[in-house]
Structures are given as structure tokens and as C-alpha cells.
C-alpha positions as YAML, in Angstrom:
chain: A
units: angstrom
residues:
- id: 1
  name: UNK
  ca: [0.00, 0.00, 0.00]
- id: 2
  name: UNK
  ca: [3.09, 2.49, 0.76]
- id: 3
  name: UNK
  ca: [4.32, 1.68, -2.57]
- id: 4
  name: UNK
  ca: [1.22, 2.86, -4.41]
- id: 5
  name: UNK
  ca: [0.63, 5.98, -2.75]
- id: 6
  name: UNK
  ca: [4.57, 6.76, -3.19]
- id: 7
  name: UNK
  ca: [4.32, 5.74, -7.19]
- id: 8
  name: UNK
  ca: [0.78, 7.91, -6.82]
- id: 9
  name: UNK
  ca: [2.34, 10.88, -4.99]
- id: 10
  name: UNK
  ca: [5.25, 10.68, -7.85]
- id: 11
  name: UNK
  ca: [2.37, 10.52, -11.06]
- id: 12
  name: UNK
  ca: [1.70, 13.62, -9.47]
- id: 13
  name: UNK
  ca: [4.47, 15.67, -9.35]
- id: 14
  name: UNK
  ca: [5.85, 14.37, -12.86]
- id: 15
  name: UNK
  ca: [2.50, 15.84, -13.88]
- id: 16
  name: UNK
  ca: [2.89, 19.21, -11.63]
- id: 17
  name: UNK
  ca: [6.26, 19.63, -13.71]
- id: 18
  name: UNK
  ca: [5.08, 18.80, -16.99]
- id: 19
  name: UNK
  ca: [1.86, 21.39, -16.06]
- id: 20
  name: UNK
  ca: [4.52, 24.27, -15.28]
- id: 21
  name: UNK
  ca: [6.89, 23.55, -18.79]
- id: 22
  name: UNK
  ca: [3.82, 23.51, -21.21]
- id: 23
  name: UNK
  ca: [1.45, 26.26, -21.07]
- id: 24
  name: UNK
  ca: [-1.33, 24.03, -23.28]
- id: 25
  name: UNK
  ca: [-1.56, 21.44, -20.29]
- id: 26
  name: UNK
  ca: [-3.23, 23.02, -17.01]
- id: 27
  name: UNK
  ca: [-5.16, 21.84, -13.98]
- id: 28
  name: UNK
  ca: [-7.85, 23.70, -12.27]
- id: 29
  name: UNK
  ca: [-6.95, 22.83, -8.53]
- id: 30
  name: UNK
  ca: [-4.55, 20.64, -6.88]
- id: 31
  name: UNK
  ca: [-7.49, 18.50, -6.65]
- id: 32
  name: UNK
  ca: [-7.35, 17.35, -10.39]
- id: 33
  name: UNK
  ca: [-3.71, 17.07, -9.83]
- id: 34
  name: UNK
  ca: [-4.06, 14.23, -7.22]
- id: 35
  name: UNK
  ca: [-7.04, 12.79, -9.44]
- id: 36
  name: UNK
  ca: [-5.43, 13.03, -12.67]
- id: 37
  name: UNK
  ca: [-2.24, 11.18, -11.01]
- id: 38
  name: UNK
  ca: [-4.36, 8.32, -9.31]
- id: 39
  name: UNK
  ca: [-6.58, 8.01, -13.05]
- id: 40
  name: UNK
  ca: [-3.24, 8.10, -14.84]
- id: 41
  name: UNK
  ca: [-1.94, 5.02, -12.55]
- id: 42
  name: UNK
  ca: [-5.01, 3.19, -13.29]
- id: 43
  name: UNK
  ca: [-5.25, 3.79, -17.27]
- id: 44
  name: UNK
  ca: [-1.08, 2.53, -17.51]
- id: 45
  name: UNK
  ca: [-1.50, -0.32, -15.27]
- id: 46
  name: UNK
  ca: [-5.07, -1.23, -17.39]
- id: 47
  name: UNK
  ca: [-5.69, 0.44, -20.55]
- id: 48
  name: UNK
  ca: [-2.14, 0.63, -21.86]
- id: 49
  name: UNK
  ca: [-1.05, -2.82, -21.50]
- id: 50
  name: UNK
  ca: [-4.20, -3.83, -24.34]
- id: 51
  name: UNK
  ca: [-3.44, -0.59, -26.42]
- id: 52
  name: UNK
  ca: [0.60, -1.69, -26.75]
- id: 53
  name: UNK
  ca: [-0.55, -5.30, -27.67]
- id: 54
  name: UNK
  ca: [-2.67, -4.25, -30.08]
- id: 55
  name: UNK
  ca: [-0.48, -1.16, -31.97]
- id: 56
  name: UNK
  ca: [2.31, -3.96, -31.48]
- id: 57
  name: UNK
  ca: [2.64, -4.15, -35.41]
- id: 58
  name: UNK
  ca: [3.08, -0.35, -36.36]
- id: 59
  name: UNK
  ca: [5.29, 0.06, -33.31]
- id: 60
  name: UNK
  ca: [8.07, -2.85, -34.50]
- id: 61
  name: UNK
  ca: [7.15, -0.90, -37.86]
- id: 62
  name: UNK
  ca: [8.06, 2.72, -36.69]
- id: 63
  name: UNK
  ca: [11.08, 1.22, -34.66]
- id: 64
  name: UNK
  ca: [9.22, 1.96, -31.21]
- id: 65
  name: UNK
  ca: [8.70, 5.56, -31.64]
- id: 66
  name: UNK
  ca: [4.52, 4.74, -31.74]
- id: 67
  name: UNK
  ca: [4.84, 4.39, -28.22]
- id: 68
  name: UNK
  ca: [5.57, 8.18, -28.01]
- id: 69
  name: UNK
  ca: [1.88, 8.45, -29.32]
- id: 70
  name: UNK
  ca: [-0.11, 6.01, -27.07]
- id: 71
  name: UNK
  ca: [1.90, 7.76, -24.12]
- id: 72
  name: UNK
  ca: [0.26, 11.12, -25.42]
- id: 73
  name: UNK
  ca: [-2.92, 8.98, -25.96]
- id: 74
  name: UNK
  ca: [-3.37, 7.95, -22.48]
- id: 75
  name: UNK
  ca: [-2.46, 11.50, -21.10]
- id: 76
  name: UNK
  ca: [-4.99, 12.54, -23.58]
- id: 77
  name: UNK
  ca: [-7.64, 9.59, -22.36]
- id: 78
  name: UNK
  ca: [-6.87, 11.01, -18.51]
- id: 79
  name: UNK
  ca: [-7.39, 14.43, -19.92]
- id: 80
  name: UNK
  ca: [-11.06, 13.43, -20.84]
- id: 81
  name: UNK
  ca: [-11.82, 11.13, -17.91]
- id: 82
  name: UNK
  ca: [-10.90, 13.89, -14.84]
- id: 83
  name: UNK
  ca: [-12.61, 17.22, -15.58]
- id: 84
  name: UNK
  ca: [-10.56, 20.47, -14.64]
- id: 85
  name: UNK
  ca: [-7.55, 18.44, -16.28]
- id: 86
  name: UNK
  ca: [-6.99, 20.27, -19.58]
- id: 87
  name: UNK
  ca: [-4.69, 19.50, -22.61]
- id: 88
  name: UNK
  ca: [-4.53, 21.92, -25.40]
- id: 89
  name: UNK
  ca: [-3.24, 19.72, -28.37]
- id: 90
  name: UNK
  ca: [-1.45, 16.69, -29.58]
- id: 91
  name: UNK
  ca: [1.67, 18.13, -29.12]
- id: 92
  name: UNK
  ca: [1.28, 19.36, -25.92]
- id: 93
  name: UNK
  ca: [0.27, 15.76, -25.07]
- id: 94
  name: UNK
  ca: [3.57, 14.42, -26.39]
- id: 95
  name: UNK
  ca: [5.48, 16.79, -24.60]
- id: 96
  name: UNK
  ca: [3.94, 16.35, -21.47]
- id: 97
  name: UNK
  ca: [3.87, 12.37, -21.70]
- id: 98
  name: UNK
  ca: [7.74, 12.84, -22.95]
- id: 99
  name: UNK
  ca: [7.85, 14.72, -19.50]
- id: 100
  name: UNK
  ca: [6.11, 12.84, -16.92]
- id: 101
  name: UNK
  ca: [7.66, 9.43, -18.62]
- id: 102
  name: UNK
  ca: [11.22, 11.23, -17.63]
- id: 103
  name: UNK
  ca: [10.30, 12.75, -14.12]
- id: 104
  name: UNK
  ca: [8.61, 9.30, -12.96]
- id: 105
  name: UNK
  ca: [11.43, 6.99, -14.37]
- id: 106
  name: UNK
  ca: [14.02, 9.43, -12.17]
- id: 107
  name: UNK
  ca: [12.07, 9.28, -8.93]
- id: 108
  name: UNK
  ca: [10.93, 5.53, -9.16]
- id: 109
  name: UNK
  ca: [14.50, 4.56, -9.83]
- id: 110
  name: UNK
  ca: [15.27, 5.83, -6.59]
- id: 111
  name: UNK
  ca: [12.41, 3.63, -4.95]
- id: 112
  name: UNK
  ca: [12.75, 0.02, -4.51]
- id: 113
  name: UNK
  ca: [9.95, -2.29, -5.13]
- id: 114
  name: UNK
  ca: [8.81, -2.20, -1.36]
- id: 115
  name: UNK
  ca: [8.03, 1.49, -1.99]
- id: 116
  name: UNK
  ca: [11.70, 2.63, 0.21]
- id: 117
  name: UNK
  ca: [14.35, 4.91, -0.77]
- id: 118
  name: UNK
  ca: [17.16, 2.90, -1.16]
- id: 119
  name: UNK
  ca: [21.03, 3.52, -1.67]
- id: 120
  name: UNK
  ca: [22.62, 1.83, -4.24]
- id: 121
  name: UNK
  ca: [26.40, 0.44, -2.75]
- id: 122
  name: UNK
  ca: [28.53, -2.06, -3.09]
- id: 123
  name: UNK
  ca: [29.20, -4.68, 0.27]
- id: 124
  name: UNK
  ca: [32.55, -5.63, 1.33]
...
């Protein structure tokens, strides 16, 4: 349970930066914030899993760069499921996705699986 609210809590600020470096992606409270992160948890660990078997073809076919576009996509499906959670355009959508993709791989890399911090060392 620690580990999803710590992978929740960092959905949400990966999308609290991407919301400050695009000016077409915006949130109407910190609310939607904590929504959108919980709804984007949900639509990866459900929805994206079917959508990358299924564009499986034309992603081997455009050498994995598809998977830039059903990133934006699922932004995009959060976007319409959590009202006050606004995305101006495709591009934005890439961007951001691009963004929170980065920001979330950084912070979970620094959380093991049992949802700790953990240092990385060598024993002796």
C-alpha cells in the first residue's frame, strides 16, 4: 500500500512539472492534480497494456517511436476522464507524456519495489 501511494504521490508531481513547462496542459486545482495522477496510474496499469498489444505491429514498424503516441494517448484519455484536467493539443500531449515518462522513471528509480528509498552500494 506504501508503494502505491509513493508511485501515486510521484504521477503527481511528474504531472505538476510537466503542467509548469507547457502552457497548453493546465489543472484547475490541486485537486485534479491528485485525481489526474491516481486516473493516470489506473489507465497505464489497465488500458495501456491492451493498447501496446494491439499497436504492437506499427510500433516494430516505426522502430518503437509509436509508443511516443499512445503515451500522449493515455495522457490525452486522462485528460477526458478527470474534468478540470486540460490538454490543449497533440503536441502538448507528447510533450507532457515525454515529461512525466522522464520525471517518474528518475524518482521511481530511486524507490525500490517495497516502496523505500534505497542507496545503491557495493558490500565488502
Amino acid at each position: 500500500m506504501v508503494g502505491f501511494v509513493l508511485r501515486a504521490a510521484i504521477s503527481a508531481l511528474a504531472l505538476w512539472v510537466a503542467d509548469a513547462m507547457f502552457e497548453g496542459m493546465r489543472f484547475d486545482s490541486g485537486t485534479q492534480l491528485l485525481i489526474a495522477a491516481l486516473v493516470l496510474g489506473i489507465v497505464n496499469g489497465l488500458v495501456r497494456p491492451l493498447m501496446f498489444v494491439l499497436t504492437l505491429p506499427l510500433t516494430v514498424l516505426t522502430l518503437g517511436l509509436f509508443l511516443l503516441v499512445l503515451n500522449a494517448a493515455m495522457l490525452g484519455l486522462v485528460a477526458l476522464l478527470v474534468p478540470g484536467f486540460h490538454i490543449a493539443g497533440f503536441w502538448t500531449a507528447v510533450g507532457a507524456s515525454l515529461v512525466v515518462s522522464l520525471v517518474a522513471w528518475i524518482a521511481s528509480s530511486l524507490i525500490g519495489a517495497k516502496g523505500r528509498v534505497e542507496a545503491i552500494g557495493s558490500r565488502r
